[in-house]
Backbone as numpy.savetxt, mean C-alpha at the origin, in Angstrom:
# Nx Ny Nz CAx CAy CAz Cx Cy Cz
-10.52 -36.32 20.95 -11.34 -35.13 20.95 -10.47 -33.86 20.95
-9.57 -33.58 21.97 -8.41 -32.42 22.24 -7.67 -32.45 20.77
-7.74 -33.41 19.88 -6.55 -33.61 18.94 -7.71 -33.53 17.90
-8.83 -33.49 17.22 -10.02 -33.01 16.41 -10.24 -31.34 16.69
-10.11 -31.23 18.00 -10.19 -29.50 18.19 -9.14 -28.55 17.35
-7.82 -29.32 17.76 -6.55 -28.79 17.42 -6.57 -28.43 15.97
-6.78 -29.62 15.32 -6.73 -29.53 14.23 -7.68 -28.77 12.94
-8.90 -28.28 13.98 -10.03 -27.43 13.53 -9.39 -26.21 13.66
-9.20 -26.01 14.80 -8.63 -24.36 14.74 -7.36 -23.89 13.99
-6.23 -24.93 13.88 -5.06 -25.13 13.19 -5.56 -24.74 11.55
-6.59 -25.51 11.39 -7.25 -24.94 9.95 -7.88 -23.45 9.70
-8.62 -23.19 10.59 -9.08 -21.76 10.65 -8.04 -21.26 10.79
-7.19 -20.94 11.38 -5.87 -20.05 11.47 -5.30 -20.30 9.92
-5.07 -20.84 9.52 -4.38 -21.15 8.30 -5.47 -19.90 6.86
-6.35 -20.40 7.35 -7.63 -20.07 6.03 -7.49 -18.29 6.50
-7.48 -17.76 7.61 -7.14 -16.70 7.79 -6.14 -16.18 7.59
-5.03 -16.92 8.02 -3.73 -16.46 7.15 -3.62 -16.51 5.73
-4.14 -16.97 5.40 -3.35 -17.00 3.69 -4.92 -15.88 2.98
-6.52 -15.42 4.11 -7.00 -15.07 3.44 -6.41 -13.45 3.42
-5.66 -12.65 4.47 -5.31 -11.51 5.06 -3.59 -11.54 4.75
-3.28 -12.06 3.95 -1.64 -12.19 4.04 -1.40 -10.87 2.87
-2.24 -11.08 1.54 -2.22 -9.73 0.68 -2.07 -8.93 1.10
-3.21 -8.23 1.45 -3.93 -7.17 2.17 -2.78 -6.36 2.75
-2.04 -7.42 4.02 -1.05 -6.99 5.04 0.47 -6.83 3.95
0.42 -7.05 2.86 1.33 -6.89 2.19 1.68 -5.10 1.48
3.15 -5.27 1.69 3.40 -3.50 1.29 3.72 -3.89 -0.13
3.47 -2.70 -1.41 3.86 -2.89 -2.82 4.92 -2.51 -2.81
5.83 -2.40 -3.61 7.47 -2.28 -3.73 7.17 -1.48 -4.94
7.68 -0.26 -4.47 8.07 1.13 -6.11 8.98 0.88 -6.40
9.18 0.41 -8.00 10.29 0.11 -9.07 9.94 1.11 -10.12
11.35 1.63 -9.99 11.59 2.62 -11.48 12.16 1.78 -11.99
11.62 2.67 -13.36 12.59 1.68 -14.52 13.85 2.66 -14.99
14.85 1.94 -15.59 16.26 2.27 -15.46 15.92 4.09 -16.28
16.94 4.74 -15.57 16.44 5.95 -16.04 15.62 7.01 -15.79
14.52 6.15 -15.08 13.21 6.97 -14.46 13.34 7.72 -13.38
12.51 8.89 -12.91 12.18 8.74 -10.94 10.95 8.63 -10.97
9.74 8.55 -12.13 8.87 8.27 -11.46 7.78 6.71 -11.67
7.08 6.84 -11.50 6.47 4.99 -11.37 4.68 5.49 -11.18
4.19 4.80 -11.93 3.04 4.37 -11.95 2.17 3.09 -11.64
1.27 2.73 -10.08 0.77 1.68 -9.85 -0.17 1.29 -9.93
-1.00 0.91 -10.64 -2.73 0.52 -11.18 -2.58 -1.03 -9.95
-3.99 -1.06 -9.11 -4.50 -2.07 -8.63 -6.03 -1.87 -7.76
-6.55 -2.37 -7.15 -7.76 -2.68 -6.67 -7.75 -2.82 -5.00
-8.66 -2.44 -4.54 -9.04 -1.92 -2.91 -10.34 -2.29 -2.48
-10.36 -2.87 -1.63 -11.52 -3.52 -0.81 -12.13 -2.14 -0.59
-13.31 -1.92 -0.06 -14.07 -0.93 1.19 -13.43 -1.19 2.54
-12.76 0.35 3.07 -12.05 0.53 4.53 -11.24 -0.50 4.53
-10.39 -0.43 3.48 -9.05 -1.08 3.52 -7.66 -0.10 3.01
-6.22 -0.47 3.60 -5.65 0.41 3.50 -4.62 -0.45 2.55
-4.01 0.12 1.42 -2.83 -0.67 1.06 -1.16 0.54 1.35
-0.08 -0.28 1.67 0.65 0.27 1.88 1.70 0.39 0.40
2.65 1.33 0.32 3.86 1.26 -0.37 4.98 1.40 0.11
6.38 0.91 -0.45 7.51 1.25 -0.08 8.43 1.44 -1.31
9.04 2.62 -0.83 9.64 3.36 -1.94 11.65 3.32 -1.99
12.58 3.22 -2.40 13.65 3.55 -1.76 14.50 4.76 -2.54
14.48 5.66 -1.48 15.80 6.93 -1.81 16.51 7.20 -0.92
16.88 8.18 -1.53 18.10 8.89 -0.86 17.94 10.39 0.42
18.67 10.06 0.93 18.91 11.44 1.93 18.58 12.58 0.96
17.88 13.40 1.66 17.62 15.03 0.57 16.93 15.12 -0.32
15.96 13.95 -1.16 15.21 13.69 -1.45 13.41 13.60 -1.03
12.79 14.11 -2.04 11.72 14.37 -1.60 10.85 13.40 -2.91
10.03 12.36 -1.79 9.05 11.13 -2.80 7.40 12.37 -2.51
7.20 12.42 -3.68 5.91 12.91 -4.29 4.75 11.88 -5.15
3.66 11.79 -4.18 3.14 10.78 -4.63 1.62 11.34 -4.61
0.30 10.83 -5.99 -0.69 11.28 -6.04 -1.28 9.67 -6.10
-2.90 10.11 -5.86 -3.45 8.41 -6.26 -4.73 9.49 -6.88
-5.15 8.48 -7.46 -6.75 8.41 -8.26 -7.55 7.44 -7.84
-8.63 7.54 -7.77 -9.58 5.82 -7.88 -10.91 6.50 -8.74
-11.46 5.29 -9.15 -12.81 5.54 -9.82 -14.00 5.65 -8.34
-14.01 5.35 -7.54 -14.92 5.74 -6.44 -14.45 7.65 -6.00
-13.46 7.50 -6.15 -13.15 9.50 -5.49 -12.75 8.98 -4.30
-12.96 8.31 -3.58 -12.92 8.25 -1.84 -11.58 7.05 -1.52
-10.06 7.53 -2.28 -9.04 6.50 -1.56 -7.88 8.16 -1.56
-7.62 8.00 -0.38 -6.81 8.79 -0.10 -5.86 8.43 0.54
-4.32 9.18 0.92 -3.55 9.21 1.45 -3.49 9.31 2.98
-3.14 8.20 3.87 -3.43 8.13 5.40 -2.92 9.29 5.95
-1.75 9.41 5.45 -0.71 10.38 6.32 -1.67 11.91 5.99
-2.57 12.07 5.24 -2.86 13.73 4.51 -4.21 13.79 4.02
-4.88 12.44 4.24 -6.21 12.70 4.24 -6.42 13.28 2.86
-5.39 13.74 1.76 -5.81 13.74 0.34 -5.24 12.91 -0.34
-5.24 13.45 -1.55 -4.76 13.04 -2.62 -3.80 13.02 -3.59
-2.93 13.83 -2.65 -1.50 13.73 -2.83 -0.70 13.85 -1.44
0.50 13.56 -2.13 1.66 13.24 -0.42 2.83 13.75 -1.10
3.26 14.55 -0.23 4.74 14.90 -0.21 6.03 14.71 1.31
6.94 14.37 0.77 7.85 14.17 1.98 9.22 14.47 1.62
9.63 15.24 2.11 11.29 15.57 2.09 11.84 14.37 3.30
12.58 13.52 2.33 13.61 12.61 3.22 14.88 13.34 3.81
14.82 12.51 4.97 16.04 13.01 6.13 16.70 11.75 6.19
16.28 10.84 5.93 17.09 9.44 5.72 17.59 9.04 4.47
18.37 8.03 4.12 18.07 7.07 3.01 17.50 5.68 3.73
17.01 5.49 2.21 16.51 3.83 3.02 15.26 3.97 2.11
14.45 2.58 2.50 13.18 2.75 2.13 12.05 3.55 3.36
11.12 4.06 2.35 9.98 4.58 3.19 8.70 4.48 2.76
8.38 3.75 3.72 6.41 4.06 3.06 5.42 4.76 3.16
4.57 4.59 2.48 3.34 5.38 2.62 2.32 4.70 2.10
0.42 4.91 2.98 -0.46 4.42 2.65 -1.24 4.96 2.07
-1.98 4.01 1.44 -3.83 4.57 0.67 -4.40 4.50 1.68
-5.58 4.38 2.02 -6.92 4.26 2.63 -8.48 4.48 1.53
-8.90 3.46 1.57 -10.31 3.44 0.49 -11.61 3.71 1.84
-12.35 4.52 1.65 -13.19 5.00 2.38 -14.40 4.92 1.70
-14.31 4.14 0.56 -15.55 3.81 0.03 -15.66 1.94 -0.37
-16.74 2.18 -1.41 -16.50 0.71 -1.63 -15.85 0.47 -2.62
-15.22 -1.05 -2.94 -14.23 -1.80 -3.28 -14.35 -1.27 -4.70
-12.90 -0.71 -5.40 -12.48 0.30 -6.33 -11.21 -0.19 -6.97
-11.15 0.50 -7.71 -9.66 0.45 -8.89 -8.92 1.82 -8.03
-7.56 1.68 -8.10 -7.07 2.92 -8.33 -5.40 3.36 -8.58
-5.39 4.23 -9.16 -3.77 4.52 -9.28 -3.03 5.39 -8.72
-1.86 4.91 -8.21 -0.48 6.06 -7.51 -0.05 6.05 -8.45
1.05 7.24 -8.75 1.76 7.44 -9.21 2.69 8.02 -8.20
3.86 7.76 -7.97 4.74 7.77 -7.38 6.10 8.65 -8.26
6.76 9.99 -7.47 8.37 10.20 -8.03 8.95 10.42 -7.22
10.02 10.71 -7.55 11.38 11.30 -6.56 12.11 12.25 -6.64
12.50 12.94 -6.35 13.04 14.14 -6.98 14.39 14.81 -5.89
């Protein structure tokens, strides 16, 4: 019986993990050789947030806008629809969407400058 339980919940944990593993996943900004800036087309649940991670340099400032076909996915950190940040580091750094409507298309565009 203790060893039928185990193995029930062992399954639910699993079906939850692999259903929330996306979701919790950050996108990776790739320029292409030459570039600073990048364009990301993908899709958003309702009151879901997707993250990005970007990598530059010290003194650098990542400028980033999104679009969606609902109107309602914005930038966590700014509550709009665009983000700006002057880096004080190098390294990577991220930044989120937030969809405040229902489940949508939408695009960042991401540069660096």
């Amino acid at each position: 019986m203790l060893k039928r339980n185990f193995v029930r919940i062992f399954i639910v944990a699993m079906i939850v993990c692999i259903t929330y593993t996306d979701s919790f996943a950050d996108i990776r900004v790739r320029f292409a050789p030459g570039r600073t800036s990048a364009t990301l087309p993908g899709s958003i649940s309702g009151d879901r947030a997707q993250c990005f991670v970007a990598g530059a340099s010290r003194g650098q400032t990542i400028n980033a806008t999104v679009s969606s076909r609902n109107g309602k996915v914005t930038f966590v950190d700014t509550g709009e629809t665009s983000y700006s940040k002057y880096l004080e580091r190098s390294g990577d750094h991220s930044f989120c969407v937030r969809n405040y409507g229902r489940a949508t298309t939408y695009t960042v565009t991401v540069s660096i400058q």
